[in-house]
N, CA, C and O atoms as a GROMACS GRO file, in nm:
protein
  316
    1UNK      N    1   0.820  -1.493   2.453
    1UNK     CA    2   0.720  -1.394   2.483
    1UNK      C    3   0.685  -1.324   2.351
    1UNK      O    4   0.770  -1.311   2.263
    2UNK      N    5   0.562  -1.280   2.338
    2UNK     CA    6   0.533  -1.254   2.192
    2UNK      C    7   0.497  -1.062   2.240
    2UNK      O    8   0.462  -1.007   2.344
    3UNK      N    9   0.527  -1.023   2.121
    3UNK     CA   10   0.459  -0.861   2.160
    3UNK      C   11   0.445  -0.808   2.002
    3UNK      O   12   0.484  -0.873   1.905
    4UNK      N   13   0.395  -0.701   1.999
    4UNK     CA   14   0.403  -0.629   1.877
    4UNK      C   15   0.464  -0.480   1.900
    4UNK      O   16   0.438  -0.400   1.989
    5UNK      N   17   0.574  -0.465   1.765
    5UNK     CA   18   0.669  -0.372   1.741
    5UNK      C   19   0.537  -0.209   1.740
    5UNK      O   20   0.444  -0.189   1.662
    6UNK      N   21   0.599  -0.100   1.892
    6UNK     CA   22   0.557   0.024   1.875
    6UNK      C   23   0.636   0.122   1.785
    6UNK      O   24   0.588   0.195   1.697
    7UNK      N   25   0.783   0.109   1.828
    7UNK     CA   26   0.840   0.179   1.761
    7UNK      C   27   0.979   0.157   1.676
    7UNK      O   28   1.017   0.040   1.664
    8UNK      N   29   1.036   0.233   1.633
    8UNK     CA   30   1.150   0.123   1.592
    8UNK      C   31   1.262   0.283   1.547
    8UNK      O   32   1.228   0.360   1.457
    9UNK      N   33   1.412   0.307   1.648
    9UNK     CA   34   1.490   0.380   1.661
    9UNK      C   35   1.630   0.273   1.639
    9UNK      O   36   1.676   0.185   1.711
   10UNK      N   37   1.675   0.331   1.495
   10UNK     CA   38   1.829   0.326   1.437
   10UNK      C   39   1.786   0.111   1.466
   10UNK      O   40   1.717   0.029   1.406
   11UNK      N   41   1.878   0.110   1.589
   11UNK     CA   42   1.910  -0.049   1.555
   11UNK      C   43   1.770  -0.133   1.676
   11UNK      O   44   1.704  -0.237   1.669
   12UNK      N   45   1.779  -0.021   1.774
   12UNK     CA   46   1.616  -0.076   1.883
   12UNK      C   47   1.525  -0.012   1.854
   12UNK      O   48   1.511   0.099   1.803
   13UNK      N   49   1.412  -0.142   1.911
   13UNK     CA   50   1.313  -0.123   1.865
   13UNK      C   51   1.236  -0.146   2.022
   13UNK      O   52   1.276  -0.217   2.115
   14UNK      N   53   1.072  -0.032   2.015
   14UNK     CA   54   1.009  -0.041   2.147
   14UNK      C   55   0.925  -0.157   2.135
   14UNK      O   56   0.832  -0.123   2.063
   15UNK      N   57   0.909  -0.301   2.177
   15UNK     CA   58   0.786  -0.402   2.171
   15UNK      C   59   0.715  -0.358   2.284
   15UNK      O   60   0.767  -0.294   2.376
   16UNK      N   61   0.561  -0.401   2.278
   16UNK     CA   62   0.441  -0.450   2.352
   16UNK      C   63   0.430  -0.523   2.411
   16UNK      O   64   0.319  -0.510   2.359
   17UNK      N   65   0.426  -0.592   2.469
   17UNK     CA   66   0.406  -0.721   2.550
   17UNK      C   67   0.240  -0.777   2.527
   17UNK      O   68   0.153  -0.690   2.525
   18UNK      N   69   0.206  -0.895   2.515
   18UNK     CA   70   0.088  -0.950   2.566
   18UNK      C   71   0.038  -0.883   2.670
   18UNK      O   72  -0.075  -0.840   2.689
   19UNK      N   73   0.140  -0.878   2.738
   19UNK     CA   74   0.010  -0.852   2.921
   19UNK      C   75   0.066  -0.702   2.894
   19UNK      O   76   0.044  -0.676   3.012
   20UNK      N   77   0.131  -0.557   2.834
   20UNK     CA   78   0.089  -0.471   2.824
   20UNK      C   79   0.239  -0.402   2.835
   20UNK      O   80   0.251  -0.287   2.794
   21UNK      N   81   0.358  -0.474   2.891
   21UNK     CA   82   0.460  -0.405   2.891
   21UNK      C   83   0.554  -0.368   2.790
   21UNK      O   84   0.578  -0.446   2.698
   22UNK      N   85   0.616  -0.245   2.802
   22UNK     CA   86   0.719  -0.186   2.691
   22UNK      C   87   0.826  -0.243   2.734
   22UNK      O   88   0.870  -0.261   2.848
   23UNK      N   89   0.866  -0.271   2.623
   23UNK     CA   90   1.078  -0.362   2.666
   23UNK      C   91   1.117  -0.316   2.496
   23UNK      O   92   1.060  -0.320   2.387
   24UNK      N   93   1.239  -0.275   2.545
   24UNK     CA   94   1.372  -0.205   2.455
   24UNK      C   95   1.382  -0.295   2.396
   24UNK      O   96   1.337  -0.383   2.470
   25UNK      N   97   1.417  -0.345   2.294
   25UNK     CA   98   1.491  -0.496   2.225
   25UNK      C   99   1.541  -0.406   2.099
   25UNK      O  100   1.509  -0.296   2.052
   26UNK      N  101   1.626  -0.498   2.072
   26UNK     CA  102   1.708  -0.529   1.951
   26UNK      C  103   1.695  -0.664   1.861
   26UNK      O  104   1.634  -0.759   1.910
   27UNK      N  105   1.751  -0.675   1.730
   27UNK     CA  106   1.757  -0.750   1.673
   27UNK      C  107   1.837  -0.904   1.722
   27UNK      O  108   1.898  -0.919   1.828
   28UNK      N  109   1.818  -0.998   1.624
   28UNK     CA  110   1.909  -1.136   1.709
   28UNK      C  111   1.975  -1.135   1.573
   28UNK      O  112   1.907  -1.129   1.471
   29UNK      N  113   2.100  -1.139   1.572
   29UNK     CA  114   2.177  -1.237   1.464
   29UNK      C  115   2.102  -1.103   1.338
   29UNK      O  116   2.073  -0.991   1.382
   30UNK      N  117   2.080  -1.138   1.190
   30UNK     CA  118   2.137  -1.111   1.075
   30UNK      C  119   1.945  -1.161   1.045
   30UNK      O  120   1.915  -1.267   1.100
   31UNK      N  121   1.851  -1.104   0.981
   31UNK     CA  122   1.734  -1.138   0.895
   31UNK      C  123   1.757  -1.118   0.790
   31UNK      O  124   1.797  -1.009   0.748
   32UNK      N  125   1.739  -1.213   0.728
   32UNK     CA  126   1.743  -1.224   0.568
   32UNK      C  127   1.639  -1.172   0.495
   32UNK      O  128   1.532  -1.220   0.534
   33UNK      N  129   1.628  -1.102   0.414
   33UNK     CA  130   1.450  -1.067   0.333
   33UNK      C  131   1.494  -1.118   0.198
   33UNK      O  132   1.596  -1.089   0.137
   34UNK      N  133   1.376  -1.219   0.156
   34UNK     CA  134   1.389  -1.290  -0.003
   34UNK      C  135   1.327  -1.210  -0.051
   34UNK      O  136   1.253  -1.147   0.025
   35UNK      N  137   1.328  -1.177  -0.190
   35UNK     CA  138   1.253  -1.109  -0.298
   35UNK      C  139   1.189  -0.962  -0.193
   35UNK      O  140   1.073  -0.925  -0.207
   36UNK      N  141   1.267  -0.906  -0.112
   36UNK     CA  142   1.204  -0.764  -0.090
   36UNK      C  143   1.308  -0.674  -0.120
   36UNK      O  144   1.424  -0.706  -0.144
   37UNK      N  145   1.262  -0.561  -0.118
   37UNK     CA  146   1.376  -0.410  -0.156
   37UNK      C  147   1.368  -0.359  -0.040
   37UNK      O  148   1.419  -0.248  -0.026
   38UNK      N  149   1.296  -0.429   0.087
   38UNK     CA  150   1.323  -0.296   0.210
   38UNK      C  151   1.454  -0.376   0.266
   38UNK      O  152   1.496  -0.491   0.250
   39UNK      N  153   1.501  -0.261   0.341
   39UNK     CA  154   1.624  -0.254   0.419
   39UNK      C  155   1.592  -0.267   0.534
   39UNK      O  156   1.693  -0.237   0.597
   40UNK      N  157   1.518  -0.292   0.599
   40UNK     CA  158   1.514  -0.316   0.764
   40UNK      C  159   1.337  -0.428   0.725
   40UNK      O  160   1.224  -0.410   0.681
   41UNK      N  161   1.439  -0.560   0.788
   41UNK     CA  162   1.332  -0.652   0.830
   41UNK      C  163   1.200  -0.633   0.924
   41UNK      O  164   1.099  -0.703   0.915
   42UNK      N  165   1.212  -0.561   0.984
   42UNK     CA  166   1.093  -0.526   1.092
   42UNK      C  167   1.040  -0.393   1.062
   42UNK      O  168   1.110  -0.297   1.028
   43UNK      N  169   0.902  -0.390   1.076
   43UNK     CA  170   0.815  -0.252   1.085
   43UNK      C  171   0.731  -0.233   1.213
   43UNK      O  172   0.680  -0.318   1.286
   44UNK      N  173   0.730  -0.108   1.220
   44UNK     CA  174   0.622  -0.100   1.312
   44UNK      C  175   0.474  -0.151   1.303
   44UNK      O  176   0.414  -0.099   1.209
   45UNK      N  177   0.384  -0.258   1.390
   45UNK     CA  178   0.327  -0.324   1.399
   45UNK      C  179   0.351  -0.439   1.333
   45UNK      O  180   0.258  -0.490   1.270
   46UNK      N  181   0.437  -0.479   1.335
   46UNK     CA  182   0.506  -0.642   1.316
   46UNK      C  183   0.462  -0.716   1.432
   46UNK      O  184   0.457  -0.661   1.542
   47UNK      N  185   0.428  -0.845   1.415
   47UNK     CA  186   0.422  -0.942   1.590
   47UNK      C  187   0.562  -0.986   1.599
   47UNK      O  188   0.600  -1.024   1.488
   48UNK      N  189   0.661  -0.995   1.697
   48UNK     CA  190   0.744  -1.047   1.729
   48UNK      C  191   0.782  -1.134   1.836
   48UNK      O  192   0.731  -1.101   1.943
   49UNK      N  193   0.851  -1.229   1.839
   49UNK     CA  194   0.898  -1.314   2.002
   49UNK      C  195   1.016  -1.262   1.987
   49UNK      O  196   1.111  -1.264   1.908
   50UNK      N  197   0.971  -1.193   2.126
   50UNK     CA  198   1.109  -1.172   2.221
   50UNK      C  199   1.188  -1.275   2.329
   50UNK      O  200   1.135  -1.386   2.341
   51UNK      N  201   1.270  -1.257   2.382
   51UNK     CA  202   1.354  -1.311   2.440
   51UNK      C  203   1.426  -1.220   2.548
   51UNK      O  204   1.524  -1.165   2.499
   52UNK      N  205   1.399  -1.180   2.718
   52UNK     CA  206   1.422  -1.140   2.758
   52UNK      C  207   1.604  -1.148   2.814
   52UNK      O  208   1.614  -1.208   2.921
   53UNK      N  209   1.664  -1.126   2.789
   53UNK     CA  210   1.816  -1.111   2.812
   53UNK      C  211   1.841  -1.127   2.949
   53UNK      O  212   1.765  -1.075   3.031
   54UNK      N  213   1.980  -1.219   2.996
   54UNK     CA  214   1.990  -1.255   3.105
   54UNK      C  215   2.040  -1.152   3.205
   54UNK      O  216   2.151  -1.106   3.179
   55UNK      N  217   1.977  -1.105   3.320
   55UNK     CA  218   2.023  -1.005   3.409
   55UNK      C  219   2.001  -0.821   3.325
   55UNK      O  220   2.069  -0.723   3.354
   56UNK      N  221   1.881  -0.826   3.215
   56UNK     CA  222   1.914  -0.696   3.173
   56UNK      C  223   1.753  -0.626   3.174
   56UNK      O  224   1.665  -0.702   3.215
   57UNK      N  225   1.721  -0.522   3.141
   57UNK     CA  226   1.526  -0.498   3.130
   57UNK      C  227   1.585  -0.527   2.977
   57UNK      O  228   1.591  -0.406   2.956
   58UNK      N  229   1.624  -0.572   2.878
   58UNK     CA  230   1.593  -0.549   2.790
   58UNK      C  231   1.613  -0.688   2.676
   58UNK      O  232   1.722  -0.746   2.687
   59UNK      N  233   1.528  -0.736   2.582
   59UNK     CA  234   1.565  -0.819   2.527
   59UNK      C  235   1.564  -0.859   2.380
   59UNK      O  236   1.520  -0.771   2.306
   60UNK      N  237   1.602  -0.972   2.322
   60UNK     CA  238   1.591  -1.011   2.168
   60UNK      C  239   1.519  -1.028   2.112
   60UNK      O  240   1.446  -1.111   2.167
   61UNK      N  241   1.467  -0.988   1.985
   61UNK     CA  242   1.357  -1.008   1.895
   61UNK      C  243   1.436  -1.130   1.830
   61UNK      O  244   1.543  -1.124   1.769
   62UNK      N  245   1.368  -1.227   1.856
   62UNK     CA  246   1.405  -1.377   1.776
   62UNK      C  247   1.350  -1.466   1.670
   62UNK      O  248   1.396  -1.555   1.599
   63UNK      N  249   1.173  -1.381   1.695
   63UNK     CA  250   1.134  -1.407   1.554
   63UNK      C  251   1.053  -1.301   1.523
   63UNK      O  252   1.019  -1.213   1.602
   64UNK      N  253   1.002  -1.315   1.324
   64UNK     CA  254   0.916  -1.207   1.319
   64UNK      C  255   0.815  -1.246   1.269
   64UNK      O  256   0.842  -1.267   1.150
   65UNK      N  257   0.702  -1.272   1.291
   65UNK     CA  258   0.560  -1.369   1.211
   65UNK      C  259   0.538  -1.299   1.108
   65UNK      O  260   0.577  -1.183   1.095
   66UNK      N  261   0.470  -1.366   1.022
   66UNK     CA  262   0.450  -1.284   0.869
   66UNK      C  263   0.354  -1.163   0.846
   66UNK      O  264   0.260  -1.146   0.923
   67UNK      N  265   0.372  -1.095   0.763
   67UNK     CA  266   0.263  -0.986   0.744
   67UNK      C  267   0.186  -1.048   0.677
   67UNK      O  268   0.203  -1.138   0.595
   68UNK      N  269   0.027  -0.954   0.742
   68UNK     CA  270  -0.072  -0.990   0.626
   68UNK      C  271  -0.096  -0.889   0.531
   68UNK      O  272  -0.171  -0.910   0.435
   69UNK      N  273  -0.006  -0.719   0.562
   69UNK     CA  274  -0.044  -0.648   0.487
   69UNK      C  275   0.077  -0.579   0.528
   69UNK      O  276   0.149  -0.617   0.621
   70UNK      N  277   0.105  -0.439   0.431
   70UNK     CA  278   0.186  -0.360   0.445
   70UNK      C  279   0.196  -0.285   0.304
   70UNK      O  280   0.174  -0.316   0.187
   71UNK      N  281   0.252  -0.136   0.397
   71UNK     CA  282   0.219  -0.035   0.228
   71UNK      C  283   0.381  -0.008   0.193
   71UNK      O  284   0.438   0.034   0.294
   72UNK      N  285   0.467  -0.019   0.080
   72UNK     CA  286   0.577   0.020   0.016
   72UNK      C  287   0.579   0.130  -0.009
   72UNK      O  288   0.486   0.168  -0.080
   73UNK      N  289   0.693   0.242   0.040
   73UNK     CA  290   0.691   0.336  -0.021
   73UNK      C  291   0.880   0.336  -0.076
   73UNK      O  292   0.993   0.305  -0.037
   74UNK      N  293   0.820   0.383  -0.168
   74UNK     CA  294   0.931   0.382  -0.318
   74UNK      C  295   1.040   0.509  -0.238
   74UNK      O  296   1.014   0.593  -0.152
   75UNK      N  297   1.143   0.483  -0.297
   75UNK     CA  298   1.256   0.591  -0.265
   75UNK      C  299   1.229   0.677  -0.362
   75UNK      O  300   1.193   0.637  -0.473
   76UNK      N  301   1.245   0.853  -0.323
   76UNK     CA  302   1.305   0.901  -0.487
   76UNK      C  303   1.395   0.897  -0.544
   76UNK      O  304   1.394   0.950  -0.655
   77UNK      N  305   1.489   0.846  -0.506
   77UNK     CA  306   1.624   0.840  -0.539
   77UNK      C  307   1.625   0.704  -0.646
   77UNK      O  308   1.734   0.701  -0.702
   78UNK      N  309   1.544   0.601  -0.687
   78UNK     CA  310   1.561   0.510  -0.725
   78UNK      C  311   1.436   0.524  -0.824
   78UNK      O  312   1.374   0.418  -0.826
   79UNK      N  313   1.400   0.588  -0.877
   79UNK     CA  314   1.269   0.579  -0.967
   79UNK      C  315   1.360   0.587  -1.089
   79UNK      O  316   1.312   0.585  -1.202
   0.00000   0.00000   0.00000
């Protein structure tokens, strides 16, 4: 099931659904990021497939399709 990321709290995150529904999910397993400095693989408005969990309302984000855009913001702590 595909949706796009509304919100995104500590380790869950709120997805969209195609046909319009909110479902709780979490991450699957460990995302790797090559050549980036962010710390959390997913942003809000990311597309993701979910994976609804057996017997639960809530399910896995299993993949994350690529961005076509996105803005970096720098730490101050690291300048």
């Amino acid at each position: 099931m595909k949706g796009r990321v509304l919100q995104s709290t500590g380790s869950w995150y709120q997805v969209q659904t195609t046909n319009g529904d909110i479902i709780e999910c979490r991450i699957k397993g460990k995302f790797r990021l090559t050549k980036s400095k962010a710390t959390n693989p997913i942003a809000v408005g990311d597309r993701v497939t979910i994976q609804m969990e057996e017997g639960q309302n809530t399910a896995v984000i299993c993949e994350i399709e690529e961005r076509h855009n996105y803005i970096i913001r720098q730490s101050p702590h690291k300048k």
